[in-house]
N, C-alpha and C positions, 0 to 999 in steps of 0.2 A: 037899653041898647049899649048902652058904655059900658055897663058891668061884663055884661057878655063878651065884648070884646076885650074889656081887659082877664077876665075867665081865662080865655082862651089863651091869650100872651103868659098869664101865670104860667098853666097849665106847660104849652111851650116850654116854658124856660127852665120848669122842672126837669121838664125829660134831657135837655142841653145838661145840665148840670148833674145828673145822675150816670148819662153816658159817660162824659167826660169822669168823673170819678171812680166810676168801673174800667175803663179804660188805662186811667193814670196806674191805679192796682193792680192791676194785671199784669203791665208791664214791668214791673219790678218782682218778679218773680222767676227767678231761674232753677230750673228744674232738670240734674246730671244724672240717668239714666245709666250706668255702669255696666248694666246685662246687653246695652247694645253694644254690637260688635267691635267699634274703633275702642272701645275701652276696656271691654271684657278679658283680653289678654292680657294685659298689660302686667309687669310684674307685682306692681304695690300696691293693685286693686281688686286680683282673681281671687285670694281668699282673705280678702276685707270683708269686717261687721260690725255692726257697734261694740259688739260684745268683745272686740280684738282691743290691743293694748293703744294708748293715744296716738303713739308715735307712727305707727303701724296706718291709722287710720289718716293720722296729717297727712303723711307721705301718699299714702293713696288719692287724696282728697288734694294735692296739690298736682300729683301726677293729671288726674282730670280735669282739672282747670285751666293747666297747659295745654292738653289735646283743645277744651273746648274755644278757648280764644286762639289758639291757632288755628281752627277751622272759623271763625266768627269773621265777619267780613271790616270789623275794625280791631285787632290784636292787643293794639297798645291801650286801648277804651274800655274794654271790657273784663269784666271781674278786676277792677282795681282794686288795693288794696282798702278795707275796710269795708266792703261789699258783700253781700251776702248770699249764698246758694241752699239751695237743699242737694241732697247727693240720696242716690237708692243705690244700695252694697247690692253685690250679686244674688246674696242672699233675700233682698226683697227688704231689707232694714232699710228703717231711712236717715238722716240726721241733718242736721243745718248747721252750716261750715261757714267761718268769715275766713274771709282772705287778707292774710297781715301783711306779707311776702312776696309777690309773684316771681321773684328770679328765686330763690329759697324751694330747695326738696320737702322742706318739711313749713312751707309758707302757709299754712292756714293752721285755724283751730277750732274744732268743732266746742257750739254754744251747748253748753251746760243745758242740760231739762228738755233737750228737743230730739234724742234719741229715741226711737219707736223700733221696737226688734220686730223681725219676720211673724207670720202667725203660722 
């Protein structure tokens, strides 16, 4: 009778602790879409790709970071510096950007080895 019932409290606490650990992960995951419309125009990001030169891509990759914490319902919280995002260029490439800067044009730098181009 005991086994059973502590079976079952394992059991429980398993799934408590799996949620919670899928959930923590999840949420550190920011993901800046650039083919949607509030971005899409924008000067420093309409014909960004990885394949474009660094400078070209900070500047694009900070220009959206400012849209996206200026619509984010805490501004001064989010994408702080040392923080990290993935970004998708119009092109459909992707790359993973930290934020060094946030008052700075050219405030971010995309991480070495995490560019994937269009197919």
């Amino acid at each position: 009778m005991n086994y059973r019932r502590l079976l079952h409290g394992a059991k429980f606490w398993i799934w408590v602790v799996l949620f919670v650990a899928y959930s923590a992960g999840a949420v550190g995951v920011v993901l800046i879409d650039t083919y949607d419309d509030r971005y899409r125009e924008m000067s420093k990001v309409k014909l960004t790709s990885v394949k474009s030169d660094a400078d070209q891509r900070r500047a694009g990759a900070s220009q959206a970071a400012a849209i996206y914490r200026a619509q984010s319902g805490m501004p001064f919280s989010t994408l702080q510096p040392g923080s990290r995002f993935q970004i998708v260029w119009p092109d459909g490439s992707v790359e993973t950007v930290t934020v060094v800067d946030p008052s700075s044009p050219l405030g971010t730098e995309p991480v070495k080895g995490t560019a994937v181009t269009a197919e």
